[in-house]
PDB file as gemmi writes it, atoms N, CA and C in Angstrom:
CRYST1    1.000    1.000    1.000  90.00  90.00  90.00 P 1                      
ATOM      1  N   UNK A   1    -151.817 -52.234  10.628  1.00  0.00           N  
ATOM      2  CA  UNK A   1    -150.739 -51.478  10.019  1.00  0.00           C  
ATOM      3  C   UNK A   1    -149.779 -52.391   9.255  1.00  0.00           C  
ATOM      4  N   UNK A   2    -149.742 -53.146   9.894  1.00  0.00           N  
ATOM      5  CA  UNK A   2    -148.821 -54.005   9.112  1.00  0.00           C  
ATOM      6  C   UNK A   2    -149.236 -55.052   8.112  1.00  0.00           C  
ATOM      7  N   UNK A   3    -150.542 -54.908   7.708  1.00  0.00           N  
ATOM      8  CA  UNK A   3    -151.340 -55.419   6.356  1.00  0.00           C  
ATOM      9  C   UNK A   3    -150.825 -54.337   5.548  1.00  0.00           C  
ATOM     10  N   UNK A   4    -151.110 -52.814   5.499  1.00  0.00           N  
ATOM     11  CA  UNK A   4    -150.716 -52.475   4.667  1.00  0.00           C  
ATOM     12  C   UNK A   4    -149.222 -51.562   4.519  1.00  0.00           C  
ATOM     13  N   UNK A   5    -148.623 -52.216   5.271  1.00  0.00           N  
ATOM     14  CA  UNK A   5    -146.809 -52.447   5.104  1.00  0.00           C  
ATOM     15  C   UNK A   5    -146.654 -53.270   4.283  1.00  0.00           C  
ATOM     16  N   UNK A   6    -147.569 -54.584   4.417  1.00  0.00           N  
ATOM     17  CA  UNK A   6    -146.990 -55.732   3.567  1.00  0.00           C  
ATOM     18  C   UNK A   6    -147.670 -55.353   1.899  1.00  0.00           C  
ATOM     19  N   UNK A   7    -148.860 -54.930   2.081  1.00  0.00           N  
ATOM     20  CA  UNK A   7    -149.097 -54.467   0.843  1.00  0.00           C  
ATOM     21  C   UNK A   7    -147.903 -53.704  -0.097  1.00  0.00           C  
ATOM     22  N   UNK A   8    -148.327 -52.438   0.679  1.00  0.00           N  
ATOM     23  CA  UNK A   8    -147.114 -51.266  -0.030  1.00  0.00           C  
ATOM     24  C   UNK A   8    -145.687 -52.690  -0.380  1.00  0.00           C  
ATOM     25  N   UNK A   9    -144.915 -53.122   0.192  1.00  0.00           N  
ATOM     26  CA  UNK A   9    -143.670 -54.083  -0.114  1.00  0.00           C  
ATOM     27  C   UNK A   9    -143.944 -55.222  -1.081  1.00  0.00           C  
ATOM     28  N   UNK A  10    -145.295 -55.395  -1.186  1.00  0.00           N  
ATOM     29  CA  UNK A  10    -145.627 -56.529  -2.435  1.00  0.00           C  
ATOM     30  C   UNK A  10    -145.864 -55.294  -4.207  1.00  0.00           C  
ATOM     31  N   UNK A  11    -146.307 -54.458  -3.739  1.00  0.00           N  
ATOM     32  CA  UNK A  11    -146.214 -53.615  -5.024  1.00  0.00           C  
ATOM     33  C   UNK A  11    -145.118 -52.662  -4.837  1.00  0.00           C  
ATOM     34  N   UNK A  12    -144.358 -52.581  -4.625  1.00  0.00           N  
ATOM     35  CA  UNK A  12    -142.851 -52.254  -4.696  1.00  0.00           C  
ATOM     36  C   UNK A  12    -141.895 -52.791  -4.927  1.00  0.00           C  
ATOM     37  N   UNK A  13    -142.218 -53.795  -4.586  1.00  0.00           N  
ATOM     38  CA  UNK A  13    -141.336 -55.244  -5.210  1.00  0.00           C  
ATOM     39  C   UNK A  13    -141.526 -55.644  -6.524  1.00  0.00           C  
ATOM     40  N   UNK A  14    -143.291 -55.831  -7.195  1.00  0.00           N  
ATOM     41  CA  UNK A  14    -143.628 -56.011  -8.254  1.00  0.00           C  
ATOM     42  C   UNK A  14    -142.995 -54.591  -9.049  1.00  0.00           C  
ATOM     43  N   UNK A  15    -143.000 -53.750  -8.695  1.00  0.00           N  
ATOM     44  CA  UNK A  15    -142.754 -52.708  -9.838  1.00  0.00           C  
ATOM     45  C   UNK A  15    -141.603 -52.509  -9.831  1.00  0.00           C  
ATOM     46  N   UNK A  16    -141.148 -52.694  -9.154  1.00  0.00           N  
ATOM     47  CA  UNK A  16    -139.054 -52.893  -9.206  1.00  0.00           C  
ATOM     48  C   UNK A  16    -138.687 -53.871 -10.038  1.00  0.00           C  
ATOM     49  N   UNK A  17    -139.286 -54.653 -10.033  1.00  0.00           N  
ATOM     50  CA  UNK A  17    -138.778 -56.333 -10.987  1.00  0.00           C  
ATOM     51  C   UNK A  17    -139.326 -55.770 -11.994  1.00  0.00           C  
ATOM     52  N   UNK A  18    -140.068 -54.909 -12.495  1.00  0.00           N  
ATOM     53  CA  UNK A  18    -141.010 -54.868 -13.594  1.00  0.00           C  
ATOM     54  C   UNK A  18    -139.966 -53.600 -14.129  1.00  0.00           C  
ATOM     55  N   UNK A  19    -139.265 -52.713 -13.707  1.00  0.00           N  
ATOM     56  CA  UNK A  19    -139.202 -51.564 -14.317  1.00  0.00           C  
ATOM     57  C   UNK A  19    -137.436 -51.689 -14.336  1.00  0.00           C  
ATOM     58  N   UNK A  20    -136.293 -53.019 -14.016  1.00  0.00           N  
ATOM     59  CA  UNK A  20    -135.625 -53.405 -13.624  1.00  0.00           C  
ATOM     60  C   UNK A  20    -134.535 -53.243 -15.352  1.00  0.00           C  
ATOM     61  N   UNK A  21    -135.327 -54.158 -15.981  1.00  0.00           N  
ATOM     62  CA  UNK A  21    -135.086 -54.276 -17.633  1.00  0.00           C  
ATOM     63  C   UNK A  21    -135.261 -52.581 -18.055  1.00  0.00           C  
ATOM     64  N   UNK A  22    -136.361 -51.676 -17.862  1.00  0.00           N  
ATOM     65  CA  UNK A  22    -135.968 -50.752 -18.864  1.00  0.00           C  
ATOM     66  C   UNK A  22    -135.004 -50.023 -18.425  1.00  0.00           C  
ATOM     67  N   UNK A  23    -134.640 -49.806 -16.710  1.00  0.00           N  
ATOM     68  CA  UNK A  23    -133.192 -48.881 -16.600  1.00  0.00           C  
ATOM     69  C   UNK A  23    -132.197 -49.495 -16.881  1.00  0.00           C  
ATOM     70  N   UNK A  24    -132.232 -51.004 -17.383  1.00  0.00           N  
ATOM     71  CA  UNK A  24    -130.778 -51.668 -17.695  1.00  0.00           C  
ATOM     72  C   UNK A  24    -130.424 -50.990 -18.473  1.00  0.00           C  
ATOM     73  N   UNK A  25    -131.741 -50.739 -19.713  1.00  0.00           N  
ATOM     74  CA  UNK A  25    -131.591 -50.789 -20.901  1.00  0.00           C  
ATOM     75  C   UNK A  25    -131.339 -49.158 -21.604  1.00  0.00           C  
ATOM     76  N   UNK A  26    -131.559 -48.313 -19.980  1.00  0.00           N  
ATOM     77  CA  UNK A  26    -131.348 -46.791 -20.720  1.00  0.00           C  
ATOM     78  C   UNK A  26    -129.987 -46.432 -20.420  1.00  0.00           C  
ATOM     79  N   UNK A  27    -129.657 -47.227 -19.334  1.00  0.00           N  
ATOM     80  CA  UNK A  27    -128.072 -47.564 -18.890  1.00  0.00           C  
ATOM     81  C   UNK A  27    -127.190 -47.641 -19.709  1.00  0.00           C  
ATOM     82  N   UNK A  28    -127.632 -48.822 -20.349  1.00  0.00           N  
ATOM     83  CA  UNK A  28    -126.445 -49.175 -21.183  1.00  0.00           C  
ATOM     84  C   UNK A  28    -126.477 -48.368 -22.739  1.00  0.00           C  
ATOM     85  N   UNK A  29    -126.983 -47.063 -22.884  1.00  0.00           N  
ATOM     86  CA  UNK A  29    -126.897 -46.638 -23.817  1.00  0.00           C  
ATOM     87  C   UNK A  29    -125.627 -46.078 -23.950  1.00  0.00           C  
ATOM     88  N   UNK A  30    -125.053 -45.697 -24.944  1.00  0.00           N  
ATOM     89  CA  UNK A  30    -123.260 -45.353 -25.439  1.00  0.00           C  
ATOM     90  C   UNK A  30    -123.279 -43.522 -25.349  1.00  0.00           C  
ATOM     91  N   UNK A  31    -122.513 -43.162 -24.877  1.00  0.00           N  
ATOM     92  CA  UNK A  31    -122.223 -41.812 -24.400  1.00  0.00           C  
ATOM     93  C   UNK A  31    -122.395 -40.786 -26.098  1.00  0.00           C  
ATOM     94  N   UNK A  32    -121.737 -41.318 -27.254  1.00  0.00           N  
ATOM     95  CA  UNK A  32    -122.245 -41.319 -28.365  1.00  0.00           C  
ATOM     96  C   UNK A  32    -123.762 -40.975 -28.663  1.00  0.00           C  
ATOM     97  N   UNK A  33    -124.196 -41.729 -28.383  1.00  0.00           N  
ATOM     98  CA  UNK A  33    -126.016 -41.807 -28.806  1.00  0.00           C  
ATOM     99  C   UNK A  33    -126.420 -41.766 -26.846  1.00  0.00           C  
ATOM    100  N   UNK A  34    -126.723 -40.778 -26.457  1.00  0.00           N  
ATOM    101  CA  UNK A  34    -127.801 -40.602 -25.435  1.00  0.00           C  
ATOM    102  C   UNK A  34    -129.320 -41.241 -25.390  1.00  0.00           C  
ATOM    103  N   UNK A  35    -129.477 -41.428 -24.249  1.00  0.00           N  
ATOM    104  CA  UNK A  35    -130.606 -41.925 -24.503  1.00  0.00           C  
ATOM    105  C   UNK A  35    -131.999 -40.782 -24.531  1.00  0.00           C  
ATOM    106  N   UNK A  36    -132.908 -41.110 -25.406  1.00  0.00           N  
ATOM    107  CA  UNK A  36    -133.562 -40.071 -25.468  1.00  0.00           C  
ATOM    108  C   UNK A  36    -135.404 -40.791 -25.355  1.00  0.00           C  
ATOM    109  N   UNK A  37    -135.932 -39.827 -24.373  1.00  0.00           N  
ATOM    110  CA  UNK A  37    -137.286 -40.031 -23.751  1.00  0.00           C  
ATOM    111  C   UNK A  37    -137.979 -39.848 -25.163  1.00  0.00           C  
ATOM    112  N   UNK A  38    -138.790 -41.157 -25.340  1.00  0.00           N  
ATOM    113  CA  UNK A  38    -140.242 -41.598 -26.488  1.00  0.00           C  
ATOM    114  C   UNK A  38    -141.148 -41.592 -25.320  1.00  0.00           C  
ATOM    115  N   UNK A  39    -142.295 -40.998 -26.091  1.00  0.00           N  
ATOM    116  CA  UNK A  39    -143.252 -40.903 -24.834  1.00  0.00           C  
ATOM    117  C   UNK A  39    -144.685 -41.877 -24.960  1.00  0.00           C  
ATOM    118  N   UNK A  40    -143.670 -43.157 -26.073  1.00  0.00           N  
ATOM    119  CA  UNK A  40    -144.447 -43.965 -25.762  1.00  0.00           C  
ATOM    120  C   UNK A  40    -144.184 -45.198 -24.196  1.00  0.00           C  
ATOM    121  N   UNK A  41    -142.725 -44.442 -23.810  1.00  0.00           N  
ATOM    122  CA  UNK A  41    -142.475 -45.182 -22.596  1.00  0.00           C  
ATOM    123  C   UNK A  41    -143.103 -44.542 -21.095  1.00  0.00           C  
ATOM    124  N   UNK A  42    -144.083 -43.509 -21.420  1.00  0.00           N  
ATOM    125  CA  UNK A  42    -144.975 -43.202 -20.514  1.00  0.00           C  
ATOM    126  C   UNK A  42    -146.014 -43.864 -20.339  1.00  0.00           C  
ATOM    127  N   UNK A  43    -146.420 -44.199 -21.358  1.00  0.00           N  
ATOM    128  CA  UNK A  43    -147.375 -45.208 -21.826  1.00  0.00           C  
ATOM    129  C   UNK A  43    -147.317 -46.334 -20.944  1.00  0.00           C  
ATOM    130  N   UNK A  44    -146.430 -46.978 -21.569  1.00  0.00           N  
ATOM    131  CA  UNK A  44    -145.815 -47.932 -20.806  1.00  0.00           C  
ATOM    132  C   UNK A  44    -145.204 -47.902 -19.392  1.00  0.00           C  
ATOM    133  N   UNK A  45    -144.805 -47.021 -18.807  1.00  0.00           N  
ATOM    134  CA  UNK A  45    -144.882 -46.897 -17.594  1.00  0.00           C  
ATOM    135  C   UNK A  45    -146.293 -46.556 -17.301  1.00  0.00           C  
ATOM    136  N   UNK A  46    -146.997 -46.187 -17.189  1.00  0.00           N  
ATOM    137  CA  UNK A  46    -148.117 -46.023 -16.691  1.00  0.00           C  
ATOM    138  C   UNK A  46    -148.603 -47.371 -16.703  1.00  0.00           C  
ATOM    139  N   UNK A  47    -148.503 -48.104 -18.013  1.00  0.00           N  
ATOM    140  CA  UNK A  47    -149.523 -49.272 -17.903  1.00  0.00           C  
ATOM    141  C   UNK A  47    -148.818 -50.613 -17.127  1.00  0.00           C  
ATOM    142  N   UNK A  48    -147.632 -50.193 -16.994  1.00  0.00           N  
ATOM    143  CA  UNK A  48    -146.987 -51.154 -15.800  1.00  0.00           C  
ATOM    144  C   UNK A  48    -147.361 -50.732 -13.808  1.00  0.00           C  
ATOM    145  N   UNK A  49    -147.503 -49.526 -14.210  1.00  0.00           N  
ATOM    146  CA  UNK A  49    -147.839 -49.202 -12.591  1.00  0.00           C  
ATOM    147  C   UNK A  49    -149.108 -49.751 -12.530  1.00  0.00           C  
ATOM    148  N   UNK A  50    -150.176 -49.747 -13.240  1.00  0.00           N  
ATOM    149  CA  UNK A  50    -151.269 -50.193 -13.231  1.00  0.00           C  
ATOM    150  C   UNK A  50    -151.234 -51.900 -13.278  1.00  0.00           C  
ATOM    151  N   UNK A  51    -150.918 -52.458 -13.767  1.00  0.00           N  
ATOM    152  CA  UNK A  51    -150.497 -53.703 -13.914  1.00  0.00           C  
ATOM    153  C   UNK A  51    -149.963 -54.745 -12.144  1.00  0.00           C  
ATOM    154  N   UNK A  52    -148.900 -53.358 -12.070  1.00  0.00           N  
ATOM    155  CA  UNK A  52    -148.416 -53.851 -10.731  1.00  0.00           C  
ATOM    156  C   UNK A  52    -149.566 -53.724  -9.492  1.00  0.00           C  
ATOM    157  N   UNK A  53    -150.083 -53.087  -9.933  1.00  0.00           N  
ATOM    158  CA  UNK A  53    -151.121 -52.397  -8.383  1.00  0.00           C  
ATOM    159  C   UNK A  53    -152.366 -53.825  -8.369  1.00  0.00           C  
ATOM    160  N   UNK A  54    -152.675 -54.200 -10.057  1.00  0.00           N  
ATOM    161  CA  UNK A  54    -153.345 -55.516 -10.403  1.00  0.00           C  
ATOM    162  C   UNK A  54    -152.527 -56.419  -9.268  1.00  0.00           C  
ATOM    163  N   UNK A  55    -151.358 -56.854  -9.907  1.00  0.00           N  
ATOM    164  CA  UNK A  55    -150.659 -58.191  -9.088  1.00  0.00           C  
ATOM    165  C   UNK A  55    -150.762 -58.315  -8.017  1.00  0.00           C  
ATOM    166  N   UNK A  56    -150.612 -56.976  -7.535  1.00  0.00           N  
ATOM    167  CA  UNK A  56    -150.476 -56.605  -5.835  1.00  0.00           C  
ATOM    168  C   UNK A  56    -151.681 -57.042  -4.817  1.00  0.00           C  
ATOM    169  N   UNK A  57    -152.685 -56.351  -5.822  1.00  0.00           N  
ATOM    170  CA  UNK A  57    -154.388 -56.725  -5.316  1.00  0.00           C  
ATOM    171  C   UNK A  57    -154.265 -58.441  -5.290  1.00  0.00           C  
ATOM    172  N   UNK A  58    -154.022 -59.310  -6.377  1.00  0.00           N  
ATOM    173  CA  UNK A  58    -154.472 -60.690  -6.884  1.00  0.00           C  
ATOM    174  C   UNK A  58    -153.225 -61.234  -5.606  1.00  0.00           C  
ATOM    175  N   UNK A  59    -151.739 -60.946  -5.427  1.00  0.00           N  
ATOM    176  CA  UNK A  59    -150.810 -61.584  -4.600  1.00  0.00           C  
ATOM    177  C   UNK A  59    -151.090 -61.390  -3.203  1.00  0.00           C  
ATOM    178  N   UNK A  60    -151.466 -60.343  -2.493  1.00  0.00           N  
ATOM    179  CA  UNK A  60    -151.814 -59.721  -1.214  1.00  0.00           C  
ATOM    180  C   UNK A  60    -152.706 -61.001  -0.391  1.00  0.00           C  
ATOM    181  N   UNK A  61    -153.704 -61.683  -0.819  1.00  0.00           N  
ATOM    182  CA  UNK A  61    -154.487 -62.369   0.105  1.00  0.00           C  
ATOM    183  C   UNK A  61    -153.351 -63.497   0.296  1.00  0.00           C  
ATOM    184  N   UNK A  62    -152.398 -63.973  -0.673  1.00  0.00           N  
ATOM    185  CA  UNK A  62    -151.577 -65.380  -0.572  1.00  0.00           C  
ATOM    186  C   UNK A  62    -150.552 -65.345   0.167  1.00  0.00           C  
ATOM    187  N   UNK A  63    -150.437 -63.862   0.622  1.00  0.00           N  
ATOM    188  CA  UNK A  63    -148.850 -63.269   1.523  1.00  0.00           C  
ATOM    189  C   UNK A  63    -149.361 -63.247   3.364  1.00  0.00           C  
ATOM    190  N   UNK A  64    -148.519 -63.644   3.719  1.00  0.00           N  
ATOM    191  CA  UNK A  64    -149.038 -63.912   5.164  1.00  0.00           C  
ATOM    192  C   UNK A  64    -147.930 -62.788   6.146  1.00  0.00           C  
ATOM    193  N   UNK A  65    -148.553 -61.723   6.167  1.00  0.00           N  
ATOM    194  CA  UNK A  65    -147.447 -60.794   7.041  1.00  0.00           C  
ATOM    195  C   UNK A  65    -146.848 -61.620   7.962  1.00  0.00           C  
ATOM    196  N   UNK A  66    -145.773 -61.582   8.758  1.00  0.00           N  
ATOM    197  CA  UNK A  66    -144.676 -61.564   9.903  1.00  0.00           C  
ATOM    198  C   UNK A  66    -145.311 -60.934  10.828  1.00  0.00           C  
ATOM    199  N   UNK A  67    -145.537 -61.512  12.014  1.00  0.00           N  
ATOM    200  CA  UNK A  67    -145.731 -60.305  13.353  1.00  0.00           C  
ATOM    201  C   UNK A  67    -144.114 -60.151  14.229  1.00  0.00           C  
ATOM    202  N   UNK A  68    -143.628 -59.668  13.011  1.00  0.00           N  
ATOM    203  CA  UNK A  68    -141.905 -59.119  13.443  1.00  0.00           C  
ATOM    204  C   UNK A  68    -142.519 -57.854  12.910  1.00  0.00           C  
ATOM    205  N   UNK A  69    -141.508 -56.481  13.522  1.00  0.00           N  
ATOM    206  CA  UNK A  69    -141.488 -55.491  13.045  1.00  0.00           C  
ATOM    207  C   UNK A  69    -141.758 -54.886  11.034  1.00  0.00           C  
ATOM    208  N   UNK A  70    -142.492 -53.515  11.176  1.00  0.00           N  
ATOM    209  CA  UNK A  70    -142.720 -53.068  10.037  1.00  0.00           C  
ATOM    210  C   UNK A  70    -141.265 -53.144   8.671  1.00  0.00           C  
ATOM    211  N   UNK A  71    -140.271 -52.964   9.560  1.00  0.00           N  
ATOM    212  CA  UNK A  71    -139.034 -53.109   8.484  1.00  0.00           C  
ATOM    213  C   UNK A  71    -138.967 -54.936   7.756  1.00  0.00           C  
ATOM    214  N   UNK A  72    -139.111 -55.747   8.644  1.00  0.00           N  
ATOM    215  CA  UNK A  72    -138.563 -57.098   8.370  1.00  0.00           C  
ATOM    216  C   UNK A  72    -140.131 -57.492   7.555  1.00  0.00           C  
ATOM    217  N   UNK A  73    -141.178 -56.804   7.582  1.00  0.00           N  
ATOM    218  CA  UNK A  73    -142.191 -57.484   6.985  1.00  0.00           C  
ATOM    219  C   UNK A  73    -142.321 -56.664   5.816  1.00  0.00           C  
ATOM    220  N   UNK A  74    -141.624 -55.526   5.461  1.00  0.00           N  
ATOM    221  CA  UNK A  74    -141.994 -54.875   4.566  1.00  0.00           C  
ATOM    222  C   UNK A  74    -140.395 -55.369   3.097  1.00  0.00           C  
ATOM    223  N   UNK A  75    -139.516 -56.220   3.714  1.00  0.00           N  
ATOM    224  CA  UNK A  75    -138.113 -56.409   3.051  1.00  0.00           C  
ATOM    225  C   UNK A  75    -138.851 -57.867   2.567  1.00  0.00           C  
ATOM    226  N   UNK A  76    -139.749 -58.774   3.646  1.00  0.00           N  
ATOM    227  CA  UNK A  76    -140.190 -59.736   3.042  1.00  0.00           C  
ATOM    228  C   UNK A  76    -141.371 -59.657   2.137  1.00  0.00           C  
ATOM    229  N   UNK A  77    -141.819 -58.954   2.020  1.00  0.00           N  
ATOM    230  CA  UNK A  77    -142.839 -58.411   1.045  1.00  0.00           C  
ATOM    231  C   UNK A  77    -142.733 -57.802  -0.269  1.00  0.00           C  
ATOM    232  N   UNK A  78    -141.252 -57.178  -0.006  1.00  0.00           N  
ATOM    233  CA  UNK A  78    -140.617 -56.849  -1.155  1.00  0.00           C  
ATOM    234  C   UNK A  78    -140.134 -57.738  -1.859  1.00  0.00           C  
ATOM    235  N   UNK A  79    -139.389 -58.691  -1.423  1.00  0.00           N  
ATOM    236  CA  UNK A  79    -139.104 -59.939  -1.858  1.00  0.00           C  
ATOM    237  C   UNK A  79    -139.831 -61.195  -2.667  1.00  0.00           C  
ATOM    238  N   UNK A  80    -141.773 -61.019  -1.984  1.00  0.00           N  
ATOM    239  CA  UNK A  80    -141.954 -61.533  -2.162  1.00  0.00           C  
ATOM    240  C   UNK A  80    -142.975 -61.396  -3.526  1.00  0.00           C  
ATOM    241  N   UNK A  81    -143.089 -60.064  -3.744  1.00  0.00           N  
ATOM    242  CA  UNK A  81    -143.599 -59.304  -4.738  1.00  0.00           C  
ATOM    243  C   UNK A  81    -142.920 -59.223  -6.215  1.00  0.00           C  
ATOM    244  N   UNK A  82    -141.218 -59.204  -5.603  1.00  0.00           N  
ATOM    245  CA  UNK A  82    -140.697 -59.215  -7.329  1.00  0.00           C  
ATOM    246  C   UNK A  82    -140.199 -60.681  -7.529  1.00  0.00           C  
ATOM    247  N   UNK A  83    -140.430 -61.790  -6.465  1.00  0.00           N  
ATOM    248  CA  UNK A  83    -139.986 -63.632  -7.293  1.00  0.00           C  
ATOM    249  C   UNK A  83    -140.962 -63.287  -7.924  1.00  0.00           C  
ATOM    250  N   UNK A  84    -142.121 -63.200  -7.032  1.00  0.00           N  
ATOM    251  CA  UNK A  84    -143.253 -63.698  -7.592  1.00  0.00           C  
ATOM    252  C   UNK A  84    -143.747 -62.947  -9.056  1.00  0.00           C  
ATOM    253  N   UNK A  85    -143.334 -61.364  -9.560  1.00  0.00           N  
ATOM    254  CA  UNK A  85    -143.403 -61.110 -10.723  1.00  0.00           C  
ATOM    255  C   UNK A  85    -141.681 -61.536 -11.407  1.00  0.00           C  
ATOM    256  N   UNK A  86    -141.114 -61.964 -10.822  1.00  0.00           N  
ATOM    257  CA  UNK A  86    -140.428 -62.852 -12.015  1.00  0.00           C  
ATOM    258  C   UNK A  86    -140.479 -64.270 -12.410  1.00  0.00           C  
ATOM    259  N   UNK A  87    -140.879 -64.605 -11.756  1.00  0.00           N  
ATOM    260  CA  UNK A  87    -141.806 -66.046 -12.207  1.00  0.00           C  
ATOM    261  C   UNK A  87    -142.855 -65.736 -13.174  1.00  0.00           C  
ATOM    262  N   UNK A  88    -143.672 -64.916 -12.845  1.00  0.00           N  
ATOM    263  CA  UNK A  88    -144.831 -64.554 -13.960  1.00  0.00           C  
ATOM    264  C   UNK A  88    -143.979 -63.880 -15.120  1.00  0.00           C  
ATOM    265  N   UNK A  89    -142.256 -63.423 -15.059  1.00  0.00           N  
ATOM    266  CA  UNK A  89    -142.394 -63.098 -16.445  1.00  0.00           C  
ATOM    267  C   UNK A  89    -141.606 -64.029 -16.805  1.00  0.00           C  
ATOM    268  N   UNK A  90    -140.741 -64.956 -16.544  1.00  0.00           N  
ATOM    269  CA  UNK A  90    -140.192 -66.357 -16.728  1.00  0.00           C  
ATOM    270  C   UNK A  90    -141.508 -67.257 -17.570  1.00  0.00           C  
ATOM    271  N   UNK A  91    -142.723 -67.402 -16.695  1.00  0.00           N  
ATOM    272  CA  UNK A  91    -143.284 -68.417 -17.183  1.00  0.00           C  
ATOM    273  C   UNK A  91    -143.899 -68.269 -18.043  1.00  0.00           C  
ATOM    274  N   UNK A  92    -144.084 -66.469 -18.436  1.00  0.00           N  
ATOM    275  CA  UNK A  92    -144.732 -66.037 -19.883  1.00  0.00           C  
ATOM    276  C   UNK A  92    -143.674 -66.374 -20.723  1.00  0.00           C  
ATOM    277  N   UNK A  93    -142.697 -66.210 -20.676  1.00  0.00           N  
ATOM    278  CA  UNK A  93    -141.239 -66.433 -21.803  1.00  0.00           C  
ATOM    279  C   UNK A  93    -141.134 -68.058 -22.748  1.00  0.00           C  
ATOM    280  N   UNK A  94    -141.769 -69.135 -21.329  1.00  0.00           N  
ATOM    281  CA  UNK A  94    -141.460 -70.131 -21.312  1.00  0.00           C  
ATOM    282  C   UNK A  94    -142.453 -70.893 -22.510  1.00  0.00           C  
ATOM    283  N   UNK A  95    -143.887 -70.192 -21.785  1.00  0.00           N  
ATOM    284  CA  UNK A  95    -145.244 -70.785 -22.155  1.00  0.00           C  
ATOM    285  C   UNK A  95    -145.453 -69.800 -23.651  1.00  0.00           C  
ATOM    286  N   UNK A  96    -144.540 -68.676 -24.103  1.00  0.00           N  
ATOM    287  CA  UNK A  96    -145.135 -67.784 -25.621  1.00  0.00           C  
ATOM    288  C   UNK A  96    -144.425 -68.989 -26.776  1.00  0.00           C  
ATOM    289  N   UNK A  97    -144.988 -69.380 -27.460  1.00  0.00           N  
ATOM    290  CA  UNK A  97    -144.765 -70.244 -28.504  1.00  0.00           C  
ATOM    291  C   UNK A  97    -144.020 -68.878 -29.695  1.00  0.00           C  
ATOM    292  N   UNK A  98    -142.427 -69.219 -29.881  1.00  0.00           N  
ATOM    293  CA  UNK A  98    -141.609 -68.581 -30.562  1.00  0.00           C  
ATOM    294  C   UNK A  98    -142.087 -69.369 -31.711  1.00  0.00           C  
ATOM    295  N   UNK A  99    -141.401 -68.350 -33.531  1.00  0.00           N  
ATOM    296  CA  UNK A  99    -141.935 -69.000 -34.266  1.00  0.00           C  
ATOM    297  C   UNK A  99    -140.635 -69.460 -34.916  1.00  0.00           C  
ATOM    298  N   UNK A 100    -139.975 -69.759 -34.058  1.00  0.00           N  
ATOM    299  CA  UNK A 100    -138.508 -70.604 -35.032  1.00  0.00           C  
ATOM    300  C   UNK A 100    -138.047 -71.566 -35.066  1.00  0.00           C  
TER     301      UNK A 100                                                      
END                                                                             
């Protein structure tokens, strides 16, 4: 059970870090201009849930559950799901050759 506690908290974590930027970004829209649903961001949500469920599969064997309770292994799993997809989007940022 608590393999897939830690699962579920590694792709919950990844898709929280992942989906983190677009509610900043519908947030901070101006009361003026509302923000308004393109449904190419279904798209894109979809292809991020899919994406995340990828990471989750590829991160899962490297995560070593806690034999502490389902809460404390599922907060470290969460944790350890969105460094670890913000490192992967840090080190894409780092490693994309800008052209300026």
């Amino acid at each position: 059970m608590n393999e897939f506690i830690a699962f579920l908290g590694i792709l919950v974590g990844v898709l929280i870090r992942t989906m983190v930027p677009a509610l900043r970004k519908a947030l901070e829209t101006s009361p003026e201009e509302p923000f308004k649903w393109n449904h190419r961001y279904t798209v894109t949500a979809a292809s991020a849930v899919i994406l995340a469920f990828l990471v989750a599969i590829m991160a899962y064997p490297r995560y070593a559950p806690p034999e502490d309770g389902a809460l404390i292994t599922f907060i470290e799993a969460l944790g350890f799901g969105a460094g670890l997809n913000g490192l992967i989007n840090e080190a894409s940022q780092w490693l994309i050759l800008s052209p300026s």
